[in-house]
C-alpha positions, 0 to 999 in steps of 0.5 A: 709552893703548891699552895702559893700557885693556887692561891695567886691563881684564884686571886688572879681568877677573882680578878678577871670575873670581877672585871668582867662583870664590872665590863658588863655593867658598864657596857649595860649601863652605857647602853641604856643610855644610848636607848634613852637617848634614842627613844626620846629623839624619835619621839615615840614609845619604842620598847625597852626590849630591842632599845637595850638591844639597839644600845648594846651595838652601837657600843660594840660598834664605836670602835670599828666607826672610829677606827674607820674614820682615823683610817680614812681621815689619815689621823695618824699611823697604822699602829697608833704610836703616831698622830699626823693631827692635833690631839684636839682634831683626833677628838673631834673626829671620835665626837663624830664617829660617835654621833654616826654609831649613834645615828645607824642605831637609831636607824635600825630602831625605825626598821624594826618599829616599821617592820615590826611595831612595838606590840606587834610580837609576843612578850620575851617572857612567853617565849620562856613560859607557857610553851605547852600552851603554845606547842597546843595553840600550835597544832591548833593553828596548823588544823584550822589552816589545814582545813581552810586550804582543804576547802579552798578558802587559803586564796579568799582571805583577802579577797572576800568582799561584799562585791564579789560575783555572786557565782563566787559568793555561792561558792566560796559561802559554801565552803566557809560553812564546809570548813567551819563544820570542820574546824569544831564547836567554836567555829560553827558558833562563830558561823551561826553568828555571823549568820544573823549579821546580815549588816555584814555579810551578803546574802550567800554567806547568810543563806549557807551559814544558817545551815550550820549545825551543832548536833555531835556525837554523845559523850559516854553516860561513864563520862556525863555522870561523874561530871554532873556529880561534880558541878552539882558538887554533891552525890546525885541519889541526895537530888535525882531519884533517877537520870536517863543515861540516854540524852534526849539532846546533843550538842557539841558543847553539852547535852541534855538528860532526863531526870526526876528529883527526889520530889518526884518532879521530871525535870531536863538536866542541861550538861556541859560536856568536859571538855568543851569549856577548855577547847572553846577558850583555845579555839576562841585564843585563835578566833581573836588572833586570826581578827587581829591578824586579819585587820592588819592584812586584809581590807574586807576584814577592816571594812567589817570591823572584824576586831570589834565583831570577834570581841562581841562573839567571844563575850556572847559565847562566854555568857553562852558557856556559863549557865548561871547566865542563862539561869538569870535570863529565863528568869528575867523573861519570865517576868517580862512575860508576867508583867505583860500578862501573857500566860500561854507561853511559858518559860520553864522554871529553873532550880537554882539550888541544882545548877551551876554554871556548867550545869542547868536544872529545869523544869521538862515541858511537855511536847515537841520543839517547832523543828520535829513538830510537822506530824503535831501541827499537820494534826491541827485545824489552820485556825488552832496554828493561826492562833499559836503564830500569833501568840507567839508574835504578840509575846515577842512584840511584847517583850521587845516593845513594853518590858525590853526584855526578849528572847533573842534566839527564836528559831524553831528548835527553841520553841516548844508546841506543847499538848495542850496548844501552848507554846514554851521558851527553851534556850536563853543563852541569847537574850536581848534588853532594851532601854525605856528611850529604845522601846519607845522609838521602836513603838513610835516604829511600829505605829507609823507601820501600821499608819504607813507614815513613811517620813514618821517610820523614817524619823523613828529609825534614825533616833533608833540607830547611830545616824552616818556623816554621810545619810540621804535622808530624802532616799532612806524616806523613799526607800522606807516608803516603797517598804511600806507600800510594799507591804502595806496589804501583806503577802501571806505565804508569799513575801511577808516574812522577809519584811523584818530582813528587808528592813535591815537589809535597806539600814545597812544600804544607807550606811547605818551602824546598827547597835548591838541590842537593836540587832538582837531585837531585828534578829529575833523578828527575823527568826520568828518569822522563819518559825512563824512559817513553819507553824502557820504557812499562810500567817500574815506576819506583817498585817499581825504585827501592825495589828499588834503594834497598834494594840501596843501603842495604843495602851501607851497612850491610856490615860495612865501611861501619857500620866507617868509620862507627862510626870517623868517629862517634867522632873526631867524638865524642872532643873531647866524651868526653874533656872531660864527666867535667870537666864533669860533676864541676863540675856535681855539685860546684855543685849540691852547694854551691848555686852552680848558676845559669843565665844567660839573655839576652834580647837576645843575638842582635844582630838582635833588639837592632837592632830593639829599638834601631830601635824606641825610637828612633823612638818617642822621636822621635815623641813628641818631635816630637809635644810640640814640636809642640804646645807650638809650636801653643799659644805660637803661638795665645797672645795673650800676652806682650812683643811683639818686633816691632810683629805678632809677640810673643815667645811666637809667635817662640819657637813658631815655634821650637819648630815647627821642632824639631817639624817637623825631628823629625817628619822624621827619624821619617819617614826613619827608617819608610822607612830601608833595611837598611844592607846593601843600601843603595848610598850613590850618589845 
């Protein structure tokens, strides 16, 4: 009997799991249909996520619909045994019950994809996998904000503009380099930077942002040793005979010992700290989040392009971090250098068997760097630092103009004076490259300087750079002009190193977008003219580099090079030169016999059919759901025609019909305004 009781029970108990899960996949199934329905009536990319969410209650919302509109229809009595109604009445009355359950959800769909776009949150799936990371990135976040409201910067996110009052700027610049100080390596890189952009910030920020340091404290040489074993990936007495454990260098991401390689060979040994790859990655996460978060809040940040600038940062500091990066960059500009036969700046040789990319092996030069090198120079003649300026100005046009390859970080910490007067490279984590047709208009640049031919420097600058819709060219001639005027004799100590700044300064003005690898090579002759000051105070930058741009030019037009030239022009020509008697003929021949015509289309761009497209389409819905919802609005408010229930006439129920696909159209006009391009849309929740 026992027995028999517990069979029946798990047969009874079987019973209800398999109901229950068949329940569960019905309701499933029927809210996916709904969500289906949903996203394809308003027409944009909704995620699946909240859609299956938005199913899942209007199922379990239809049956308090319906029971409220057979309560208010009076379509039959409270328990249901008895209907005052035609069955067929009743099932129109569901249809519509249906269609209303329908539409709310659809509703509450536009809510969330107006509050909170599709791609706008975190994947469900992060919410259950990487919390670690998360709990880190968190306290991280919590530190970085600390630190801005510390300094007062919490009230300026939104606020800071390039039009501020200048006492602000000072103030608030101040506090940014404080509070960037603070916050760590990744943020102190972001500021140096952000410190050569000067199409993108004001002078203030620029003047306190170029104070940033990244000297820190050594790490432990219990630490250092193992760490070099290891990206050396061998024992260090099979390549060192000895290291310094004492570091001649330190920086916030690595630093820097002295060693003698089994051949005897003094070399520097470049070390990425342990550390430092794993924190800049989580600092740069927070980096690219907070520009996200800041081009959707802040205006100034939109203005600025900040999505675009955090990206460019995050590439050169991944290139920074890896030294086989570096390794190939010293390399590349040694042989620029070579190619234009200038020995007496040298870029250390680097072994590539002993390096890795957190670990760089080279060559020790002998001397100081410009930045510790003030009792070094005071010993030299100003003639002896004349000609180390100027060697170092002819070697950086050099590269930028006839081999495009060029350091593009030359302040003076990585500049060496060596013993016997010459000058070394250090530091090639930044190194900038230029196309033949770049180097070419920088040339032409350089050569009406020296001419002081305004309109031709004009015509320079604008094939260099990305042309605005909007340019003044006759005030951009003027202000070029009163440039060269402006420096037309030099200042020497007084003015004429700022003319490289200026420049650039007046291209931003004039609403140029400068490329990247032309603002390497601006911010290169920028620094170098700080350097240049340090090492000769009464060096005529501009006078050298008119001087050096002549020299430059005019070896592009010996007789060889206007060859190569000429020879390159004409393969680039012949295609054309071979096929234009053809076509000349044709066009004769049409003109001739009057069959001449010309084929213009508007629309052939797909962008501008897209937004033609864009456009009808949500002026045909506006304006449908506009009639429907008057045309509901008048059925409603008539007190005419056969009534369906005892309180509802047929002309109300078709309104209220009527008002759902007004009501329903008016939504999709809504999510179609906020609709996001599909480009940049991420289908997740």
């Amino acid at each position: 009997m026992d027995l028999q009781l517990l069979r029946d029970g798990f047969v009874s108990g079987f019973g209800t799991a398999v109901a229950l899960i068949a329940a569960a996949l019905i309701l499933l199934l029927l809210a996916w249909l709904a969500a289906t329905i949903a996203r394809r009536v308003l027409g944009v990319p909704v995620g699946w996520p909240r859609s299956m969410v938005v199913g899942v209650f209007m199922i379990l919302s239809f049956s308090a619909m319906s029971r409220y509109l057979y309560d208010a229809a009076d379509l039959g009595s409270v328990d249901g045994s008895q209907l005052n109604v035609p069955a067929a009445v009743v099932l129109m009355f569901l249809v519509l019950a249906v269609a209303w359950v329908f539409a709310i959800g659809v509703a509450v769909l536009v809510g969330l994809e107006v509050a909170f776009p599709t791609g706008s949150l975190p994947k469900l799936t992060s919410f259950f996998s990487g919390w670690r990371a998360r709990r880190q990135r968190a306290k991280r976040y919590t530190d970085v904000v600390r630190i801005a409201f510390k300094h007062g910067l919490g009230s300026q996110l939104r606020g800071l503009t390039r039009n501020a009052r200048s006492a602000d700027e000072e103030e608030t610049a101040l506090h940014l380099r404080l509070a960037l100080n603070e916050a760590g390596v990744t943020f102190v890189k972001l500021g140096q930077m952000l410190s050569t952009r000067r199409d993108v910030l004001s002078e203030p920020y620029i003047r306190e942002l170029s104070k940033l340091q990244t000297h820190a404290e050594p790490e432990p040489w219990s630490a250092i040793r193992p760490a070099i074993g290891k990206y050396l990936g061998r024992d260090l007495d099979e390549v060192f005979s000895w290291i310094n454990p004492e570091p001649l260098a330190s920086a916030s991401v690595a630093q820097v010992h002295e060693g003698t390689l089994l051949s005897g060979q003094v070399v520097v040994l470049k070390v990425q700290r342990p550390s430092a790859l794993r924190q800049v990655r989580r600092d740069m996460d927070i980096v690219l989040r907070m520009a996200r978060w800041l081009d959707r809040t802040a205006p100034w940040a939109r203005s600025l392009g900040i999505n675009n600038l955090a990206q460019g940062f995050a590439d050169s500091l991944r290139e920074e971090l890896n030294y086989r990066v570096e390794l190939e960059n010293m390399r590349s500009v040694a042989a620029a250098l070579a190619e234009s036969g200038i020995e007496d700046v040298l870029v250390p040789h680097a072994y590539e068997e002993f390096s890795g990319s957190r670990l760089l092996v080279m060559d020790k030069l002998d001397g100081l760097p410009i930045s510790h090198a003030h009792h070094l120079l005071a010993t030299m003649q100003p003639v002896q630092r004349h000609g180390v300026a100027e060697k170092l100005l002819k070697a950086t046009l050099s590269q930028i103009v006839d081999t495009g390859v060029f350091h593009a970080d030359l302040h003076p910490g990585n500049i060496f004076l060596r013993d016997d007067g010459g000058v070394g490279l250090l530091d090639f984590g930044s190194v900038g490259r230029l196309d033949p047709a770049t180097r070419q208009s920088l040339g032409t640049l350089l050569y009406a300087v020296e001419k002081d031919d305004g309109v031709s420097a004009t015509d320079a600058l604008i094939e260099l750079l990305d042309r605005p819709d909007e340019l003044d060219e006759r005030a951009l001639e003027r202000g070029v002009g009163q440039l060269l005027t402006r420096y037309r004799t030099g200042f020497g100590a007084h003015g004429s190193r700022s003319m490289f700044s200026v420049l650039l300064n007046l291209l931003v003005q004039h609403g140029f977008a400068v490329p990247p690898q032309i603002a390497a090579a601006f911010r290169a002759l920028a620094a170098l003219e700080g350097t240049l000051g340090q090492i000769s105070p009464d060096f005529d930058v501009v006078a050298a580099a008119r001087a050096e741009g002549k020299r430059i030019m005019g070896r592009q037009f010996k007789p060889g090079n206007l060859k190569d030239q000429l020879e390159s022009r004409m393969l680039q020509l012949l295609p054309l030169l071979d096929r234009m008697p053809r076509r000349i003929n044709k066009l004769t021949e049409d003109l001739e016999q009057g069959r001449f015509s010309m084929n213009v289309r508007m629309l052939a761009d797909n962008r501008d059919r897209h937004f033609l497209d864009t456009l009808v389409q949500q002026v045909v819905v506006a304006l449908l759901a506009s009639a429907a919802t008057l045309g509901a609005i008048v059925l409603i408010a008539s007190d005419t025609g056969p009534m369906l229930t005892e309180n509802v006439r047929m002309h109300a129920f078709f309104g209220y019909t009527l008002l759902f696909a007004g009501f329903v159209l008016s939504l999709r006009a809504v999510a179609l305004v906020f609709r996001r391009h599909p480009e940049s849309t991420n289908r997740d929740i």
